[in-house]
N, C-alpha and C positions, 0 to 999 in steps of 0.2 A: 638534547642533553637533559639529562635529570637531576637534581638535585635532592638530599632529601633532610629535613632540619628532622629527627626525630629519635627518641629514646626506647621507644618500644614500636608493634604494631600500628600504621598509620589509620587515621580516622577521619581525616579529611585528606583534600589534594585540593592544592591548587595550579591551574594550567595558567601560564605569563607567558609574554611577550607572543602575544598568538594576534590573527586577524581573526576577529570572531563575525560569525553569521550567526545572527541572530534568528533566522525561522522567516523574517518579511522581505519582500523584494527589496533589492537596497541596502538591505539591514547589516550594513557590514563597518566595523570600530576596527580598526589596525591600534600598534603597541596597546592590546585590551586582554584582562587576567580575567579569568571566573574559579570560583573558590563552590565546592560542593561536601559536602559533610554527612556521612549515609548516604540515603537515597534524594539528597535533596539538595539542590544549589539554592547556595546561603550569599552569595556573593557575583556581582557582575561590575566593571569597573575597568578603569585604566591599568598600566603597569604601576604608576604611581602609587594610583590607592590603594595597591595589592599590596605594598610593604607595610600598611597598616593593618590589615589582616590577621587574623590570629591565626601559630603557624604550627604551636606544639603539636607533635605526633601528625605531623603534615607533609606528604611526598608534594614534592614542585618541582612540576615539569614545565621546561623550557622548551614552548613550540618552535621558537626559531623564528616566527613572521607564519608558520602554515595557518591553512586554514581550520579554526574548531568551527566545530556544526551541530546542532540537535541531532540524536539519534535518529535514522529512518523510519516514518511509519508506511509499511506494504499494508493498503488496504484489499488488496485483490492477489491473492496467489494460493496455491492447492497443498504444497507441498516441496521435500526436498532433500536428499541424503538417500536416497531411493526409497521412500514412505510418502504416502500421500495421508490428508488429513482426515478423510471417509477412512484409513486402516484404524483410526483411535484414537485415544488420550495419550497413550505409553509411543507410538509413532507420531503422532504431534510433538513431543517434547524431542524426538529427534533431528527433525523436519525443521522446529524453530530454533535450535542448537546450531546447525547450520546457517541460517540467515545469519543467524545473530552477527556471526562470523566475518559479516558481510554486509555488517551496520545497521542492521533492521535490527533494531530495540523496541518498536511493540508494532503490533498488527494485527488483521481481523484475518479469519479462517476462513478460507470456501469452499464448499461442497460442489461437485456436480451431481449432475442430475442421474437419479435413481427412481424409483417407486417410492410413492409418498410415506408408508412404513419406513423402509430400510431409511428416508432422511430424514424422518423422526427422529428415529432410534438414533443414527448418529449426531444429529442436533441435539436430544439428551443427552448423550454422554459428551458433547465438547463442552456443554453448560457450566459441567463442572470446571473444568481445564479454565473457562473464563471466570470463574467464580476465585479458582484457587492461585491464577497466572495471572499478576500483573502484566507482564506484558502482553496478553494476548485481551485485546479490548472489545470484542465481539466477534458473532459469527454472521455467514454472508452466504445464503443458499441460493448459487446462480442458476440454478432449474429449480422443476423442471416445466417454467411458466413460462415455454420457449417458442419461438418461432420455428415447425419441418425445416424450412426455408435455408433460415439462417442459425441453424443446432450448433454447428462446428462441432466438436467433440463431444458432444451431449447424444446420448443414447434413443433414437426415434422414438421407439415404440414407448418410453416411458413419461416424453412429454404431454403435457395438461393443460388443459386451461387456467390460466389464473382466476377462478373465481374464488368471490369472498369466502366461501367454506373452508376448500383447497388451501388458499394463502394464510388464513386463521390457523390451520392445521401444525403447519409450521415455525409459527410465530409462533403457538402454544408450548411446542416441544422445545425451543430454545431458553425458556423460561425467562421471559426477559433478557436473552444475552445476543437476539439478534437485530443487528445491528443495520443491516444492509439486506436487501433482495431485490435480485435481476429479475427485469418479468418483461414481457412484447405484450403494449399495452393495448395494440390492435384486436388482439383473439377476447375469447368471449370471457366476461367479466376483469378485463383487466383495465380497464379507467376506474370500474369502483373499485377492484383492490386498491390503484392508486391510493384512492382517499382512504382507504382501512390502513394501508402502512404509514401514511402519513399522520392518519389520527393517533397513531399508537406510537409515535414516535419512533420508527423504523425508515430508515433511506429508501424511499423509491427508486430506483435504477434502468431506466428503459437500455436495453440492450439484446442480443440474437435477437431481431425481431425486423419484421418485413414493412412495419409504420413509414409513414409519408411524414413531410413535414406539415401540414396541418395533425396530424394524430399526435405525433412529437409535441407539440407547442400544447394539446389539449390536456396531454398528460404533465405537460410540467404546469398548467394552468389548475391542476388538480393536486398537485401535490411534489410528483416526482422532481427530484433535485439534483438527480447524477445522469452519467450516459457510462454507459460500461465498454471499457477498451472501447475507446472512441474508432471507426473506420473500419474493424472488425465486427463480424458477426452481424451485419447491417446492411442497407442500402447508402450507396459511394453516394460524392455532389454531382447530381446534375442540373446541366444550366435550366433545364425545364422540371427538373424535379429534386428541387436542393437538398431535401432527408432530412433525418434526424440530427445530423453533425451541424450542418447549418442553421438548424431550430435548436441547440445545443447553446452556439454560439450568438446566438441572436438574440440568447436569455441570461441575463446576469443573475437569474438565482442558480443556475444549474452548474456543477464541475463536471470536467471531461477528464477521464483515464484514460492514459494512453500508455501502449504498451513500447516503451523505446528503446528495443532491443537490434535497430535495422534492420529486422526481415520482416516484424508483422507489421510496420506501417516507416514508409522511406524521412530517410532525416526531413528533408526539406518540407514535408507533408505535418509531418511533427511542428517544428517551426512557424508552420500558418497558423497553428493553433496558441504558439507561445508570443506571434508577432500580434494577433487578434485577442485573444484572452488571457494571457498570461497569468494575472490574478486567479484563476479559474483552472488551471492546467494540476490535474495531480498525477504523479509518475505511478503507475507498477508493474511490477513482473509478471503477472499472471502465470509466475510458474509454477510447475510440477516436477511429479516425484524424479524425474532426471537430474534437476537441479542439483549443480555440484556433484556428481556421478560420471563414468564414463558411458561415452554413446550406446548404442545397445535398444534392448528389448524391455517396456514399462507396460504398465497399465494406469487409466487415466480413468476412474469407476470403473463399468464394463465394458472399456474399449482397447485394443491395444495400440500403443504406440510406437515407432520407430523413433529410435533419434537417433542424426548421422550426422556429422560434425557441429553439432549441439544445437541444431533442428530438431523440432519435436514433431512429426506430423500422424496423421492413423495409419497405421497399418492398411489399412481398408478405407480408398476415397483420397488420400495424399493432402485431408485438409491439416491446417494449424491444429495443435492440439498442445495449446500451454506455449509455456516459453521453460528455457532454459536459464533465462533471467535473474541477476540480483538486484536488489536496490545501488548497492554501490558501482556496480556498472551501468546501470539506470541513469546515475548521475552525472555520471564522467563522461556519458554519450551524449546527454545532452548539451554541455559543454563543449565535446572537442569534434560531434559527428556534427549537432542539429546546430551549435552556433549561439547559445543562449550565455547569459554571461552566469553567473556562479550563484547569484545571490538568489536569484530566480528559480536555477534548476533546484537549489537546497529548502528552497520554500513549495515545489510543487512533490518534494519529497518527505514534507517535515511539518509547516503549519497548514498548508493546502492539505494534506491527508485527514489531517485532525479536523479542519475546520467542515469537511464534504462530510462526515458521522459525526458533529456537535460534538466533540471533545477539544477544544481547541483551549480551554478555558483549564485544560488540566494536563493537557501535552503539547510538542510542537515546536517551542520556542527553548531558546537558551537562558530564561528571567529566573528574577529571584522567585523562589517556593516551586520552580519546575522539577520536575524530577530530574536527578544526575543522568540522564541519555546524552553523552558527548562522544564526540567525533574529531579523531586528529590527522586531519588529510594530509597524505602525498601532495607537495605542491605543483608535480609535473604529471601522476597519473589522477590525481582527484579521488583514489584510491585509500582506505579510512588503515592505520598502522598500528592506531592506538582506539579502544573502544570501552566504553563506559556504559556499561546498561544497569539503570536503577545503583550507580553507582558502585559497581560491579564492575572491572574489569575480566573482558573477552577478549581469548584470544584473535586476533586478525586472520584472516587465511591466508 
């Protein structure tokens, strides 16, 4: 139900009698109000202290007991509405019109892998996109500093070694906007890239890549602090050669992505990861231009894809290629497929995302001076009804 006390155009809102989740495992207040004013929550508090609030020109919405939540941040996905993020600025704004739709209120951008030119030039022109879009917080060039091995959807003939040159090349063309880079730290110069991304203030991300678990540990010994879509693109646990998921886990500096869609890695598999590190688990989609489309014929850079009941796989080879993925089903699966209780899954969606790129301190959470990124769930599908971005209301899908 709604409420609305006002005389003209509202300029703030405030949402009552909600159970809020705050962004930390745990972090959950029942009968609690949050008050947002622009783009900015001015107010967090009980229902009580909400009648003290100032209310002129103030819509107030009555959750009912649902759950609010921070906005979703996807740090790992390509694209969506049939556009991917390598087609441009003018198909990005489509692509994240979409998510939006779908609770994801800020995110970083990922390229696959191309020829070092062509991801220049498309890391220059998403610069601006990041310069001129709050919500899009950096960008994320998952090639082409890949493993043959383990490419998945990444184009052979264009991957490279990660060396220092190579990785600088990249990082120059983003202009300061890149955020994150996947590389397989085993191939030649990728321990010193390590250290060049990490000096430079950039996410090191070991992921596609054929490394042991001694290489794994060397490279987070160096710098690197993520694992990309954990389980995919990798060597699995074995009991005589545990990988990189288990040097993953073994390190409390590093976050694990996982993609929790049920098909690119089994609920209960997910789960190990949330019963082991849970503080450390961040959700994403890893999806592509199929996302929210119907199944059919994509392209994913230069490769085609199939999707068939909203599987994405190549055309050529029948590997994974992307997910079909949102955030807000990201969410709801972890909850009613992998078994995680709410508080948890909305923090490996929300402060977990921010805190794995060092923005945790300016997104994330539901606190005062955070941005208005609010979220009003379904209490039976975990499904977002109502959405707030930069205090903005978006339609819901």
């Amino acid at each position: 139900m709604v409420v609305t006390n006002m005389t003209k155009t509202p300029t703030a809102t405030i949402i009552t009698n909600a159970t809020l989740y705050n962004g930390n495992i745990g972090g959950v207040q029942r009968d609690a109000a949050l008050r947002f004013e622009g783009n900015r929550i001015t107010h967090v508090g009980n229902v009580a202290e909400a009648d003290t609030w100032p209310k002129e020109n103030t819509e107030i919405i009555d959750a009912q007991g649902a759950p609010v939540v921070p906005g979703y941040i996807d740090v790992h996905h390509h694209g969506g509405g049939g556009v991917a993020y390598d087609d441009g600025p003018e198909a990005a704004l489509k692509a994240l019109a979409e998510h939006a739709q779908h609770g994801t209120t800020r995110c970083v951008l990922s390229f696959v892998t191309d020829s070092l030119d062509i991801m220049e030039k498309r890391l220059h022109e998403a610069a601006e996109l990041v310069r001129n879009n709050p919500r899009v917080l950096g960008l994320h060039p998952e090639g082409p500093f890949l493993d043959v091995g383990h490419k998945g959807a990444h184009p052979e003939k264009e991957l490279k070694d990660p060396t220092p040159e190579n990785v600088q090349r990249l990082i120059d063309a983003g202009e300061g906007t890149v955020v994150q880079m996947t590389l397989a730290p085993e191939k030649k110069g990728g321990l010193e890239s390590v250290e060049l991304l990490a000096k430079q203030g950039v996410v090191a991300a070991v992921g596609h890549t054929s490394c042991d678990y001694e290489t794994a540990r060397e490279a987070f010994n160096r710098g690197a602090t993520q694992l990309t879509h954990a389980f995919n693109g990798m060597n699995g646990i074995h009991h005589r050669a545990p990988g990189p998921v288990i040097a993953s886990l073994r390190d409390e500096r590093v976050w694990l992505e996982i993609i929790n869609d049920g098909i690119h890695v089994h609920p209960q598999v997910v789960r190990s990861l949330f019963v082991e590190a849970p503080e450390r688990v961040v959700l994403v989609t890893d999806a592509m231009s199929a996302t929210c489309n119907p199944d059919g014929h994509y392209m994913l850079g230069q490769l085609e894809v199939v999707v068939k009941d909203g599987v994405a796989r190549l055309a050529e080879g029948d590997s994974l290629a992307g997910s079909t993925l949102t955030m807000d089903r990201a969410v709801a699966n972890a909850v009613h497929q992998v078994g995680v209780d709410l508080s948890t899954a909305i923090a490996a969606a929300t402060s977990h995302a921010a805190r794995c790129i060092g923005m945790d301190k300016d997104y994330g959470y539901l606190a005062v001076d955070y941005p208005a990124d609010v979220l009003i769930l379904d209490e039976d599908t975990l499904l977002p009804h109502r959405i707030f971005a930069d205090g903005e209301e978006v339609t819901a899908a």
